[in-house]
C-alpha positions as CSV (number, residue, x, y, z in Angstrom):
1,X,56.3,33.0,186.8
2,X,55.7,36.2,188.3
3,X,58.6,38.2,189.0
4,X,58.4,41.8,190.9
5,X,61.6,43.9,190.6
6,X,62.0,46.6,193.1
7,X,58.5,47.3,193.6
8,X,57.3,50.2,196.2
9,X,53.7,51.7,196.5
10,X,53.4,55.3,198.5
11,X,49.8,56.1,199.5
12,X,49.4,59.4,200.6
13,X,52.3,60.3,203.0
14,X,52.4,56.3,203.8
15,X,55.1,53.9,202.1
16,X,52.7,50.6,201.7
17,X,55.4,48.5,199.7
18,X,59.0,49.5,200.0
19,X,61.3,48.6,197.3
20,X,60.3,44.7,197.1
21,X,61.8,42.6,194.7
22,X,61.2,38.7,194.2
23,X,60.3,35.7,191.8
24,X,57.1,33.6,192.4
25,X,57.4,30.4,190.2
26,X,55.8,27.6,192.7
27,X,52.1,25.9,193.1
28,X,51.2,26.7,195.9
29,X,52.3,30.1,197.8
30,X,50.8,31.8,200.9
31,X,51.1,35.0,201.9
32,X,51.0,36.0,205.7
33,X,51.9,39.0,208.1
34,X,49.8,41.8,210.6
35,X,46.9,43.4,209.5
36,X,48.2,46.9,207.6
37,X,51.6,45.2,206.3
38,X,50.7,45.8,202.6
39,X,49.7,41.9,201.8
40,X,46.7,43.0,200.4
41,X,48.3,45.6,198.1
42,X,50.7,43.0,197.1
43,X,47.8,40.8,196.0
44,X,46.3,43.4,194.0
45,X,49.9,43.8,192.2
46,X,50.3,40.6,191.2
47,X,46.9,41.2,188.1
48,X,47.7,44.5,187.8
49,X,44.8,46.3,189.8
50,X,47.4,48.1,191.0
51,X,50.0,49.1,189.2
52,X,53.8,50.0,191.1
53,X,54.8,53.7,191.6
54,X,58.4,52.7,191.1
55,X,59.7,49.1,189.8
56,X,57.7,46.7,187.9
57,X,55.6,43.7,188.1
58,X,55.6,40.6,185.2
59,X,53.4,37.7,184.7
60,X,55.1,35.4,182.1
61,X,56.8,38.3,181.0
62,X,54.0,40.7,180.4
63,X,54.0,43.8,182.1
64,X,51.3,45.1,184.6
65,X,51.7,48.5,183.8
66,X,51.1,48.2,179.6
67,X,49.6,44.5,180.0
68,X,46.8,45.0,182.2
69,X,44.0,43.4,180.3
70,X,46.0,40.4,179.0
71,X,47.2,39.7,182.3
72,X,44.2,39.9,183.8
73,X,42.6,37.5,181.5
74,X,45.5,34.5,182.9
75,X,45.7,36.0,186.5
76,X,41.8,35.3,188.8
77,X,41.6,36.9,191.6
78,X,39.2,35.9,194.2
79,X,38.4,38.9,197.1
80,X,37.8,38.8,200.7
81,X,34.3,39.3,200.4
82,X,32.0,37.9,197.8
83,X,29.7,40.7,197.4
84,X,32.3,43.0,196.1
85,X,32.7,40.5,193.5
86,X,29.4,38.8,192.4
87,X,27.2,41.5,190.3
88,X,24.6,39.0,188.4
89,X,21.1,38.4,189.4
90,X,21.7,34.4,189.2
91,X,24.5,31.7,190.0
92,X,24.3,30.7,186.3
93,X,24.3,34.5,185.0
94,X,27.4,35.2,187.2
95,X,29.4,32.3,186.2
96,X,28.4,33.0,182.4
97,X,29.4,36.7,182.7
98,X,33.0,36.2,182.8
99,X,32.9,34.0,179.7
100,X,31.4,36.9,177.6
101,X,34.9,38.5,177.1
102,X,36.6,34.9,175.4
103,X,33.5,35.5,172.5
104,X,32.9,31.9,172.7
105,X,30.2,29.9,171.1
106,X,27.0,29.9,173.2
107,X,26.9,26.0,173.4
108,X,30.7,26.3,174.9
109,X,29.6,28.9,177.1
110,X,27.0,26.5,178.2
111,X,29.1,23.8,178.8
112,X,31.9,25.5,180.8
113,X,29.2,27.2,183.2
114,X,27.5,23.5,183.8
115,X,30.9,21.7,184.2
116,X,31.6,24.6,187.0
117,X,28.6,24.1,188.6
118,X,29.4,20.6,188.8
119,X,32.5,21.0,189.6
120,X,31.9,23.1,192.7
121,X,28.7,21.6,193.8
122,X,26.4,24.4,192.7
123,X,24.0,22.7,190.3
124,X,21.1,23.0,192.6
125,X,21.5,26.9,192.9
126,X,21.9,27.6,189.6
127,X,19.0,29.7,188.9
128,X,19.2,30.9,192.3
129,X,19.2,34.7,193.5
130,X,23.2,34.7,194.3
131,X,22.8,38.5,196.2
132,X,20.1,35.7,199.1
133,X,22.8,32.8,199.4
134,X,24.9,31.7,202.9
135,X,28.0,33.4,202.8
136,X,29.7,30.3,201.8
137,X,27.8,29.8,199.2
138,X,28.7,33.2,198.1
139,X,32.1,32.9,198.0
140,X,31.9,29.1,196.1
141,X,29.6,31.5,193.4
142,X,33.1,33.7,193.3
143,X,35.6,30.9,193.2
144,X,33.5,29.0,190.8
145,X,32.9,32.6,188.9
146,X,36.5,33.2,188.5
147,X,37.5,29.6,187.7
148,X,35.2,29.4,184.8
149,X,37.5,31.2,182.4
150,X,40.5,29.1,183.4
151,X,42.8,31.0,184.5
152,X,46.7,30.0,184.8
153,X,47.0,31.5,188.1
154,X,44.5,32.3,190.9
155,X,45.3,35.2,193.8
156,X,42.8,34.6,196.6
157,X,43.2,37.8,199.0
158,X,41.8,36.6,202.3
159,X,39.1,34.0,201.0
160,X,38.2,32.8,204.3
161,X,37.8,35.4,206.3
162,X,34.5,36.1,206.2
163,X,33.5,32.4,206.9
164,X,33.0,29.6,209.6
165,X,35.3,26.9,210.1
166,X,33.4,24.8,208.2
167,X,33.0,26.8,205.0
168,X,36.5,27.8,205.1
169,X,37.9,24.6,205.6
170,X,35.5,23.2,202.6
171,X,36.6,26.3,200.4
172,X,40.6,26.2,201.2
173,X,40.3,22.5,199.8
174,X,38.9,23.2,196.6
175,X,41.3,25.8,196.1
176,X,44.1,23.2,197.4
177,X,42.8,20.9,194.4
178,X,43.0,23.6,191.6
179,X,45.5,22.9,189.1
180,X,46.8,25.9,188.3
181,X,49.5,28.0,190.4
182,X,47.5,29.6,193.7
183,X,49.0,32.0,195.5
184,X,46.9,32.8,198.7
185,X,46.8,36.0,201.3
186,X,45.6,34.8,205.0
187,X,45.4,35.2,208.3
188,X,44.8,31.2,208.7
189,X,47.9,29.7,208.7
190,X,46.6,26.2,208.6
191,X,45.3,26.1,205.7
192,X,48.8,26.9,204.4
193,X,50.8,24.3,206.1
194,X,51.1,21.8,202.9
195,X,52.0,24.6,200.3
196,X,55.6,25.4,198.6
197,X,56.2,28.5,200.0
198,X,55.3,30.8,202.5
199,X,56.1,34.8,202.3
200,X,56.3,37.1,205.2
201,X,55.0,41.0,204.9
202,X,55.8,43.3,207.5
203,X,56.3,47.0,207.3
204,X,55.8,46.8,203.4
205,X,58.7,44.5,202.8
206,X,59.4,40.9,202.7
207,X,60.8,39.4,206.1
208,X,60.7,35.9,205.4
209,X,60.4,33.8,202.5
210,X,60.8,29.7,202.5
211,X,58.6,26.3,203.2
212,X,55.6,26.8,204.8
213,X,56.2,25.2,208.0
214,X,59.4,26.2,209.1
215,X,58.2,30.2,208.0
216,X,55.0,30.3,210.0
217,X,56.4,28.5,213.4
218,X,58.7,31.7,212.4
219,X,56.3,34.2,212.0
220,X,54.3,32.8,214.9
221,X,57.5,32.9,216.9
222,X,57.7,36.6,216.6
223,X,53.8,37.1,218.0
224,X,54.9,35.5,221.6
């Protein structure tokens, strides 16, 4: 559960979030609206990379503002683009950095960075430079990267952007066959057309909420 109780955000002279409040409890959750709404801002809330100027954000009851490392430690979050997020010289190295903080045995770190490599068909770049790979492979490197400390929940803030049709489509359905609760930021609504719930952002508040397809033909609705 992640609950935000009258959350607003002010940057500058500019209201970003305006006095939002609602409960995020489902699977699968997408998150759509115009480009400068505050989606991404929400995203950011929802670990506790950004914390609220007023109100307050809780992840199974722990709060952002005092919680921050703990909650990021359930909460992945996968950025737009995968440079901003991969820092090791190799596949392997990046996916074993983000182990280094659970202080695990070296034969369990080991074992979860082959099993993700597996697991999102990265084997054969392991000891590749990840800084020289395709942008799609980049971003697998991320998801795989974040995934490797099993997370409970995963905020993905525009995954596919920066990708083909192809890449996008392949890394929407690995995220679609994550077991833990997604909630996903995008522009491409059809990749969200067999989640829970949809969410609305516009003007930095919530304008719609409810399943997905009836609240995009919405949103869409208001674009004619």
């Amino acid at each position: 559960m992640i609950e935000l109780d009258q959350v607003s955000i002010r940057l500058q002279d500019r209201i970003v979030l305006d006095d939002i409040s609602v409960s995020i409890s489902e699977h699968r959750i997408g998150v759509i609206g115009d480009n400068g709404s505050g989606k991404s801002t929400f995203a950011r809330l929802l670990n506790g990379l950004i914390v609220p100027d007023s109100g307050f954000v809780k992840v199974q009851d722990l709060d952002t503002r005092n919680d921050g490392k703990e909650i990021r430690s359930r909460v992945g979050f996968l950025f737009q683009n995968p440079d901003n997020q991969i820092v090791m010289p190799t596949v392997a190295e990046e996916l074993e950095l983000g182990l280094k903080p659970l202080k695990l045995k070296v034969a369990d770190r080991a074992r979860r960075v082959e099993e993700a490599l597996e697991r999102f068909s990265l084997t054969h770049l392991a000891d590749r430079s990840a800084h020289l790979l395709s942008g799609g492979e980049k971003q697998l490197v991320a998801l795989a990267g974040v995934m490797v400390t099993e997370p409970e929940i995963l905020v993905c803030d525009e995954p596919t952007t920066l990708l083909d049709r192809r890449n996008a489509t392949h890394v929407m359905r690995l995220i679609a066959e994550l077991s833990c609760q997604v909630i996903v930021i995008t522009h491409h609504f059809e990749h969200l057309h067999d989640f829970d719930r949809v969410l609305v952002i516009a003007n930095g508040k919530i304008t719609n909420d409810g399943p997905a397809k009836l609240t995009i033909r919405q949103y869409m609705e208001t674009l004619t």
